[in-house]
Structure formats: C-alpha cells, structure tokens
Residue frames as a rotation matrix with the C-alpha (Angstrom) as fourth column:
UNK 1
-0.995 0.075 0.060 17.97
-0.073 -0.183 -0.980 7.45
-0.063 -0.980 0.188 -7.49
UNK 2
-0.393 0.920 0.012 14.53
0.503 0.204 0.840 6.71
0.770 0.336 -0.543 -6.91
UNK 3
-0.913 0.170 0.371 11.95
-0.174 -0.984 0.025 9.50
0.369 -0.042 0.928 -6.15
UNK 4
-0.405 0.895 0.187 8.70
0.757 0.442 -0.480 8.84
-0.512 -0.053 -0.857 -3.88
UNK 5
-0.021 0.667 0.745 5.64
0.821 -0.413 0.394 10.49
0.570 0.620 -0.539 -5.56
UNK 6
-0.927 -0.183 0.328 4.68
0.065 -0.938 -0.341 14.08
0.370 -0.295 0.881 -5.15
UNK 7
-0.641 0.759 0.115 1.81
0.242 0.342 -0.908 14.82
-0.728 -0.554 -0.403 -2.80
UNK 8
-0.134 0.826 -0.548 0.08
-0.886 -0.347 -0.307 16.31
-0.444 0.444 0.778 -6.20
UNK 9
-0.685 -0.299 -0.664 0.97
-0.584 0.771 0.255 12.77
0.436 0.563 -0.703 -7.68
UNK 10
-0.918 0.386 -0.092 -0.66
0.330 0.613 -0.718 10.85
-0.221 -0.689 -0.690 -4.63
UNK 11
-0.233 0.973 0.003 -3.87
-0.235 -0.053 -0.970 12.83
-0.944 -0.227 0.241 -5.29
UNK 12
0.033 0.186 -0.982 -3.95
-0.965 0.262 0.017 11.73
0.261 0.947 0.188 -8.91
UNK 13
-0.511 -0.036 -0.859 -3.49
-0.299 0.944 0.139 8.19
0.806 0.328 -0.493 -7.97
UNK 14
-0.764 0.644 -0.036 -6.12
0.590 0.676 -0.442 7.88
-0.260 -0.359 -0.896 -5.77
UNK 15
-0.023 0.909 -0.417 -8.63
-0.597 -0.347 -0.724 9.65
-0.802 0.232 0.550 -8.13
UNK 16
-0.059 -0.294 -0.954 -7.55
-0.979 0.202 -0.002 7.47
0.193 0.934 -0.300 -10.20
UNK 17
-0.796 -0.435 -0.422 -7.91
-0.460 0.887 -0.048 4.37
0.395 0.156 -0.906 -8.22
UNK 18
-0.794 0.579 0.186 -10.75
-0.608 -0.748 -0.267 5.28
-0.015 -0.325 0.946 -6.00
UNK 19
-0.003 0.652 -0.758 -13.51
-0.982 0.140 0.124 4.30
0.187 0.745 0.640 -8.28
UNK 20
0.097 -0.068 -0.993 -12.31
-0.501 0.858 -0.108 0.47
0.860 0.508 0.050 -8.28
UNK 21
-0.873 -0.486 -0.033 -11.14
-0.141 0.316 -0.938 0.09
0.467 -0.814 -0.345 -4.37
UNK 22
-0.050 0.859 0.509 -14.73
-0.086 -0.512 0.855 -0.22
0.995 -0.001 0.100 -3.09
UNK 23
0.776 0.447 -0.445 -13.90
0.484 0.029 0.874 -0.97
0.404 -0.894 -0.194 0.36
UNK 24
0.791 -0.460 0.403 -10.96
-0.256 -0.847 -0.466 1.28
0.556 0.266 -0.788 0.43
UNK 25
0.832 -0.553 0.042 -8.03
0.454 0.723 0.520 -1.31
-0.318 -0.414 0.853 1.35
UNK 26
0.154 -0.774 0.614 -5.49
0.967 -0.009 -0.254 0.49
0.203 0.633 0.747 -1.32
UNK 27
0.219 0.069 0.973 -6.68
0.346 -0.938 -0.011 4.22
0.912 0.339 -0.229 -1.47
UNK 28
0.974 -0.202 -0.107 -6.80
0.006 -0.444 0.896 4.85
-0.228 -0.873 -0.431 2.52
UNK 29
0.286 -0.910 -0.301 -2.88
0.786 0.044 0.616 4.12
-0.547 -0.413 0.728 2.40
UNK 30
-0.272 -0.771 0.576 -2.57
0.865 -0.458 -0.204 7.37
0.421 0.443 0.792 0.31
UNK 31
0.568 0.770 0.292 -4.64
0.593 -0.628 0.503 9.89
0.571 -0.113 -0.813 1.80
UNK 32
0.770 -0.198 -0.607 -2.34
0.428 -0.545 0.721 10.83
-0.474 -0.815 -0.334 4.73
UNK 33
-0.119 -0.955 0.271 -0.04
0.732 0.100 0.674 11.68
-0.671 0.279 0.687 1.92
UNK 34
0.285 0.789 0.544 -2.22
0.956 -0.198 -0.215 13.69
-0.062 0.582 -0.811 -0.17
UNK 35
-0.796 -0.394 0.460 -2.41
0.400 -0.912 -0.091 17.31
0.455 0.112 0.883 -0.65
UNK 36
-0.713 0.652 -0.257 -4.64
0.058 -0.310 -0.949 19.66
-0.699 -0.691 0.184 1.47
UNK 37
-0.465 0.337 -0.819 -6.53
-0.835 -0.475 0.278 19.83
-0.295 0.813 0.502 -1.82
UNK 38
-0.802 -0.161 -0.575 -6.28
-0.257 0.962 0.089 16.52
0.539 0.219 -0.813 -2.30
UNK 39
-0.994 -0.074 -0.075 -7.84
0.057 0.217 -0.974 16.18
0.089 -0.973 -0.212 1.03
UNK 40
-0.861 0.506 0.050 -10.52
-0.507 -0.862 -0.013 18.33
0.037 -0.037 0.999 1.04
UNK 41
-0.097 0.722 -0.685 -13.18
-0.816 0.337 0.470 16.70
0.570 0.605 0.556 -0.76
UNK 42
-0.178 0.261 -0.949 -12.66
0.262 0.942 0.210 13.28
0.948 -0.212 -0.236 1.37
UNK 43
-0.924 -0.379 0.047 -12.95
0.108 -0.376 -0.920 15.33
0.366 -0.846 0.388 4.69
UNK 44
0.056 0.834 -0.549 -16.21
0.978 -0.158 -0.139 15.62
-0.203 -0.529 -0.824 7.05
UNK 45
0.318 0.242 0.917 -18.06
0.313 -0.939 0.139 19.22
0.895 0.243 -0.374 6.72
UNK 46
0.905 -0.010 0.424 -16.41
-0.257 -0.808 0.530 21.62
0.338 -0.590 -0.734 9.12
UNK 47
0.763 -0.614 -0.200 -13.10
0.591 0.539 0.600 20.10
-0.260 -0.577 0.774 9.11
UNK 48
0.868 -0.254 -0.425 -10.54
-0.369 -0.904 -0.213 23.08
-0.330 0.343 -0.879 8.39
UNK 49
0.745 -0.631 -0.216 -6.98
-0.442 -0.226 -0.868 23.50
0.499 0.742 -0.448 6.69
UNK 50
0.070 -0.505 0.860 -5.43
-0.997 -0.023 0.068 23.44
-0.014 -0.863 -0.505 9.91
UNK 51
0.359 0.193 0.913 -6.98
-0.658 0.746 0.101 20.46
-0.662 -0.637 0.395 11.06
UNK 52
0.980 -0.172 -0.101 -5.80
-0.023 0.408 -0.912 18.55
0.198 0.896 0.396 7.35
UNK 53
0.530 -0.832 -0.165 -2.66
-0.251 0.032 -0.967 19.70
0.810 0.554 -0.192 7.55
UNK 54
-0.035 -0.168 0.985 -2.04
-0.998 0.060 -0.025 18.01
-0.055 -0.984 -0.170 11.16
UNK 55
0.585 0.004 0.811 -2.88
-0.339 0.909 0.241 14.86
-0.736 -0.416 0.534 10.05
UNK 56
0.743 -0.432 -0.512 -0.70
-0.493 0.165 -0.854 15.09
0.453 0.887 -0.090 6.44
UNK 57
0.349 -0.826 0.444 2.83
0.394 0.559 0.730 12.49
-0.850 -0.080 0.520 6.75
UNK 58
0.322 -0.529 -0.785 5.43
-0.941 -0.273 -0.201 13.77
-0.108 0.803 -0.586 4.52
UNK 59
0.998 0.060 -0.015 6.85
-0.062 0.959 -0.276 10.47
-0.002 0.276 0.961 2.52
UNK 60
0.115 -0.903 0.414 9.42
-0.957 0.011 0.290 8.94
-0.267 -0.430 -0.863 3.00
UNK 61
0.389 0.513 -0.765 11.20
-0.898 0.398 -0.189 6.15
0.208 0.760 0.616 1.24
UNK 62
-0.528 -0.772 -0.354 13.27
-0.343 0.575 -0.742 4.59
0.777 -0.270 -0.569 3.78
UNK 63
-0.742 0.565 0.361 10.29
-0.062 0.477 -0.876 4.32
-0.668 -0.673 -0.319 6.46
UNK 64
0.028 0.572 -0.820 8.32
-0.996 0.090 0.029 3.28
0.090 0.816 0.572 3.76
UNK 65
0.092 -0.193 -0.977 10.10
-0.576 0.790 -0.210 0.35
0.812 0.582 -0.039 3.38
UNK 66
-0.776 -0.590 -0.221 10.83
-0.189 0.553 -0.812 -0.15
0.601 -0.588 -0.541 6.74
UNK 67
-0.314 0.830 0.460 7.04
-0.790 0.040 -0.611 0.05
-0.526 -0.556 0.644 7.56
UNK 68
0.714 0.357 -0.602 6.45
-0.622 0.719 -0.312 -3.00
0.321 0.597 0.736 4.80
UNK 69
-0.592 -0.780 -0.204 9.06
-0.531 0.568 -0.629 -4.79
0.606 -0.265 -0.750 6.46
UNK 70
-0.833 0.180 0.524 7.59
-0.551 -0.181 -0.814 -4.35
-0.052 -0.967 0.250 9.92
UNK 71
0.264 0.965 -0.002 3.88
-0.910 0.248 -0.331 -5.69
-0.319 0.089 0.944 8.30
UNK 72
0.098 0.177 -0.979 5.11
-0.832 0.554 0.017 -8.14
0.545 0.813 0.202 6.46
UNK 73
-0.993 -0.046 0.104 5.19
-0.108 0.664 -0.740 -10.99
-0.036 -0.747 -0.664 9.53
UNK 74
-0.440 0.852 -0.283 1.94
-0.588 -0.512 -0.626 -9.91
-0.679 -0.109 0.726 10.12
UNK 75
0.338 0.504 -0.795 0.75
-0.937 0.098 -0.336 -10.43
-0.091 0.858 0.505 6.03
UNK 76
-0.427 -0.677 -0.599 2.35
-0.752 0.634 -0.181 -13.50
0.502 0.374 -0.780 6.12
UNK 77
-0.911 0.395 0.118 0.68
0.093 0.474 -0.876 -15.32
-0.402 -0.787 -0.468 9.14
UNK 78
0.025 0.993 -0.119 -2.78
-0.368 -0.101 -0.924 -14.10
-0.929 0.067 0.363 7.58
UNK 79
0.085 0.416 -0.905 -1.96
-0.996 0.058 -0.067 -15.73
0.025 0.908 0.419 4.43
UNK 80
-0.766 -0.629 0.131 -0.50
-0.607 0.641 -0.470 -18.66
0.212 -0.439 -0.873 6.37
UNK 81
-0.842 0.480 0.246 -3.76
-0.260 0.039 -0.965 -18.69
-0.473 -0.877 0.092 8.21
UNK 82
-0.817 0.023 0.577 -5.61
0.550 -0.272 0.790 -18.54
0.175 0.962 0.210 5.27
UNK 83
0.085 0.858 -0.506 -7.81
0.658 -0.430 -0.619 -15.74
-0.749 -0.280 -0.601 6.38
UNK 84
-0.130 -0.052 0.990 -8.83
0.991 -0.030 0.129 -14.42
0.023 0.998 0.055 2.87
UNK 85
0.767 0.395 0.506 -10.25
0.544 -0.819 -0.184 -11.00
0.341 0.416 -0.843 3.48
UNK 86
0.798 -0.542 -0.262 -6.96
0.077 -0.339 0.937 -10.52
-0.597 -0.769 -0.229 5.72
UNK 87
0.080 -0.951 0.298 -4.82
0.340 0.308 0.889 -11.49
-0.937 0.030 0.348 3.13
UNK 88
0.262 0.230 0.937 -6.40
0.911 -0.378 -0.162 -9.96
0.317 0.897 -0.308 0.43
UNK 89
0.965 -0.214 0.150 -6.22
-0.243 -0.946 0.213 -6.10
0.096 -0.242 -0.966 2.33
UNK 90
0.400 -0.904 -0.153 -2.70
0.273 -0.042 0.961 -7.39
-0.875 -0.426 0.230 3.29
UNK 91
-0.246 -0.490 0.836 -1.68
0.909 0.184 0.375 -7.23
-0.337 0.852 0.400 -0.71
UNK 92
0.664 0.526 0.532 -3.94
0.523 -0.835 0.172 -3.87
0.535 0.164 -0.829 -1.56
UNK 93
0.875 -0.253 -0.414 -2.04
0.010 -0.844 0.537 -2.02
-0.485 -0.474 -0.735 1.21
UNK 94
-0.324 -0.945 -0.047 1.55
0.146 -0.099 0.984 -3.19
-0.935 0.312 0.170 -0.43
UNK 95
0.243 0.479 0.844 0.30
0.961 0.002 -0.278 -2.38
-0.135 0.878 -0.459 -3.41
UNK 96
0.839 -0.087 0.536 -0.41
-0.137 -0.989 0.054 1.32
0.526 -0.118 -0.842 -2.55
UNK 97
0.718 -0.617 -0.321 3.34
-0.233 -0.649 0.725 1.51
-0.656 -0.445 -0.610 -0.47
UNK 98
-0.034 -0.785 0.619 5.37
0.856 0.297 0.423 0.07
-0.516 0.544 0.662 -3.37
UNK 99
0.080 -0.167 0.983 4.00
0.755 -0.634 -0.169 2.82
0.651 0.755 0.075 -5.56
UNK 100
0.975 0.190 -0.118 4.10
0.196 -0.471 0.860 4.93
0.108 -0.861 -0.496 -2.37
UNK 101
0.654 -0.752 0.076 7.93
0.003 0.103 0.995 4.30
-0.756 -0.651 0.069 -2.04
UNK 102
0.033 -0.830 -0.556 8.80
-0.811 -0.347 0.470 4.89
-0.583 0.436 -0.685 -5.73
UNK 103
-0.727 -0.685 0.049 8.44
-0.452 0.530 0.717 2.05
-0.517 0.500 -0.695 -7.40
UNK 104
-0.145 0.794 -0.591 5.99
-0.759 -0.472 -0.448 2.12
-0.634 0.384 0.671 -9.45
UNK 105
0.094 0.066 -0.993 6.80
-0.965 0.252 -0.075 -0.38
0.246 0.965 0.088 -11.56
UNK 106
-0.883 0.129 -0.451 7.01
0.230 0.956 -0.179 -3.23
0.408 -0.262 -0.875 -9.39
UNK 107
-0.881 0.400 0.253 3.98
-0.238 0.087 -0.967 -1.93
-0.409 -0.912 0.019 -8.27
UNK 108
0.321 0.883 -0.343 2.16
-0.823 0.081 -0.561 -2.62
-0.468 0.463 0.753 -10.92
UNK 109
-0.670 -0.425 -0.609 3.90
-0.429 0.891 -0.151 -6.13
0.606 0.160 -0.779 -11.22
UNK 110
-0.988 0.006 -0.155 2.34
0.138 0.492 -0.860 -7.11
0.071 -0.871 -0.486 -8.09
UNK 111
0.146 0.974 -0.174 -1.27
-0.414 -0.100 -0.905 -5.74
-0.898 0.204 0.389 -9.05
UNK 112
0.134 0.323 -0.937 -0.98
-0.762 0.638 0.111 -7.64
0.634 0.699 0.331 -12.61
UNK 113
-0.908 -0.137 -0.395 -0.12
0.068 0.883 -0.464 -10.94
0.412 -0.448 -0.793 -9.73
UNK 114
-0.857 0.511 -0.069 -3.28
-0.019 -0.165 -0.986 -9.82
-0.515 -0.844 0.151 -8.14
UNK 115
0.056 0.694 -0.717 -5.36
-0.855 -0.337 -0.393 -9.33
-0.515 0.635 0.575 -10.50
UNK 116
0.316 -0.234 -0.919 -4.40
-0.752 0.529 -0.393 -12.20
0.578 0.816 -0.009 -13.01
UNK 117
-0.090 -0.339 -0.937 -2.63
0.085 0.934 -0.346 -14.96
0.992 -0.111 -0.055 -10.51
UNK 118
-0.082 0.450 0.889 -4.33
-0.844 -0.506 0.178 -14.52
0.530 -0.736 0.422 -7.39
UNK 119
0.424 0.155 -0.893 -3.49
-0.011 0.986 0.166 -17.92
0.906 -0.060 0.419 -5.42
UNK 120
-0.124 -0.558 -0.820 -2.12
0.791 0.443 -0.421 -19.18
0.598 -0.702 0.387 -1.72
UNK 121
0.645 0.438 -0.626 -3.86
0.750 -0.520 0.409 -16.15
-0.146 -0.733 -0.664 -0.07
UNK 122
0.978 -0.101 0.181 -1.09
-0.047 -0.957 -0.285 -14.10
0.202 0.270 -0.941 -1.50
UNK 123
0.612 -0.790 0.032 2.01
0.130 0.140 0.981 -15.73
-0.780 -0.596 0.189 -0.51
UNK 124
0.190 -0.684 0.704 3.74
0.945 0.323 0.059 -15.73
-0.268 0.654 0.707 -3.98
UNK 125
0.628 -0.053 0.776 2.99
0.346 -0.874 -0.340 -12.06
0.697 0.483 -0.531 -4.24
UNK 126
0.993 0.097 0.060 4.31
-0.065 0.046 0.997 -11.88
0.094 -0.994 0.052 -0.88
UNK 127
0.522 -0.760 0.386 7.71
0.546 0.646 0.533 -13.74
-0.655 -0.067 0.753 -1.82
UNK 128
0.292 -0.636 0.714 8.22
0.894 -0.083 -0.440 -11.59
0.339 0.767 0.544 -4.49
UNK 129
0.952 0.111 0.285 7.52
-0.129 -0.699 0.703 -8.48
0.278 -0.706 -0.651 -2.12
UNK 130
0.796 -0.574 0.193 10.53
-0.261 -0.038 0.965 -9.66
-0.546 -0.818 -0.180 0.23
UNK 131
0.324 -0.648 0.689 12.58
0.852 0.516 0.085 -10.91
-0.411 0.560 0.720 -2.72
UNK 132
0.354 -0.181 0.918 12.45
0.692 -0.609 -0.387 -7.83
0.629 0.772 -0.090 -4.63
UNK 133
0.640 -0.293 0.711 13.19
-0.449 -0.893 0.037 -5.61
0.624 -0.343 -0.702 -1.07
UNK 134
-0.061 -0.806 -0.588 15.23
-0.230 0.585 -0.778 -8.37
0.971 0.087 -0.221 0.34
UNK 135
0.211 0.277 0.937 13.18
-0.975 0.124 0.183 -9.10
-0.066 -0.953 0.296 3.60
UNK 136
-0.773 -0.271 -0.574 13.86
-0.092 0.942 -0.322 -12.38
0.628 -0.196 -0.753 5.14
UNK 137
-0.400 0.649 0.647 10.61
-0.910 -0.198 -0.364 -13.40
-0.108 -0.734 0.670 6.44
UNK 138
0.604 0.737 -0.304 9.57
-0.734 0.663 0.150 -16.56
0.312 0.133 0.941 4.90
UNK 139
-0.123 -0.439 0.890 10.64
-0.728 0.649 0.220 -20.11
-0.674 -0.621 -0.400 6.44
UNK 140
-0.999 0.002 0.037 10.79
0.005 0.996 0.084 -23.64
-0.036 0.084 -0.996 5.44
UNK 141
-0.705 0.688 0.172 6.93
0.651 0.724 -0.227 -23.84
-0.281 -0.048 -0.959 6.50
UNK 142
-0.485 0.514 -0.707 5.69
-0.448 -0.841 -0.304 -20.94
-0.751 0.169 0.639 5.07
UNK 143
0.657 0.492 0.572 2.92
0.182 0.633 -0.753 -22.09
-0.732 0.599 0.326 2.60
C-alpha cells in the first residue's frame, strides 16, 4: 500500500528543497501540506495558529492524482506550445505531487529526466507521468 508523506515529512522536504527552487515552482506545492510548525517561519508577522491551520489541506492520494490528471491537458498544451517557463513550472509542480502522492521514487525518476534530459519542453517527462499513472492525454499530434 502506498503511504502519502507525513505533514512532519513535507516540512523536511521543503527545507530540504527550498534552497535550490529559487522561484518557488516545486516548494509552494508543499506548504499547504506542511505542519503549523512547518508553517510558521514562511508566514507574514502577525499571522496566528488559527489563521495556519485554516489554510492547511490534509493529503490525500487519490485527489492527488486526480488533481495531476486534471493539469495534465493543461501541461501538455504549454509544452505543445512551447512556452518554456510554462512548461518548465508545469514539471516542478509534478515533481512535488508525485512525491506528494507517495511515490517518491518515481519522483525522483522524473527530477533525474529534468535535471539530466531536459528536452521537448517536457513532453517525454510528461509521457512518462501519464504512462506510469495511466492518463490518456497524449494524441497522435502531441509533440
């Protein structure tokens, strides 16, 4: 059975990723997952406990997936399009919900594609995305 992260987990992996995201494409997609602890520190002075724990999202690994479904038209058309900074944030965010949804290890398949075979705006990472959760999104004229 596969297990999404714990919210003390989520705040370790974005102190941990932080540092490198500088425009914060990957790291936003954990925050609402965080702990209030977690939280804290990225919060505006005078925001309270209260007000943290109102915007927290417990995870979930079925609307996980079915929210990377939903995007993945979307990421697809912007790599289609080739609009680069679109299609670059479009890979960063599945990045952070693969390991978001538990699977860690294909997420960090898909960052070594990113890192290391960055090509077609992201469409092969893309393919392997919908291959590996069985979406049916790509056509005939997809690039």
């Amino acid at each position: 059975m596969i297990t999404v992260p714990t919210k003390e987990e989520v705040d370790a992996r974005y102190t941990e990723r932080a540092p490198a995201d500088m425009l914060g494409f990957e790291v936003d997609e954990y925050t609402p997952y965080m702990s209030v602890e977690g939280m804290r520190p990225l919060a505006k002075e005078g925001v309270t406990d209260e007000t943290l724990k109102e915007i927290q999202l417990t995870l979930n690994r079925g609307e996980m997936v079915a929210d990377m479904e939903r995007y993945m038209e979307f990421a697809i058309g912007k790599a289609n399009d080739q609009r680069g900074i679109s299609a670059n944030r479009s890979i960063q965010h599945y990045i952070a919900w693969t390991w978001l949804s538990g699977d860690a290890e294909f997420s960090s398949t898909i960052e070594t594609m990113y890192e290391h075979g960055y090509t077609g705006w992201g469409i092969p990472i893309l393919r392997k995305i919908c291959e590996f959760y069985g979406f049916d999104h790509f056509k005939e004229e997809d690039s």
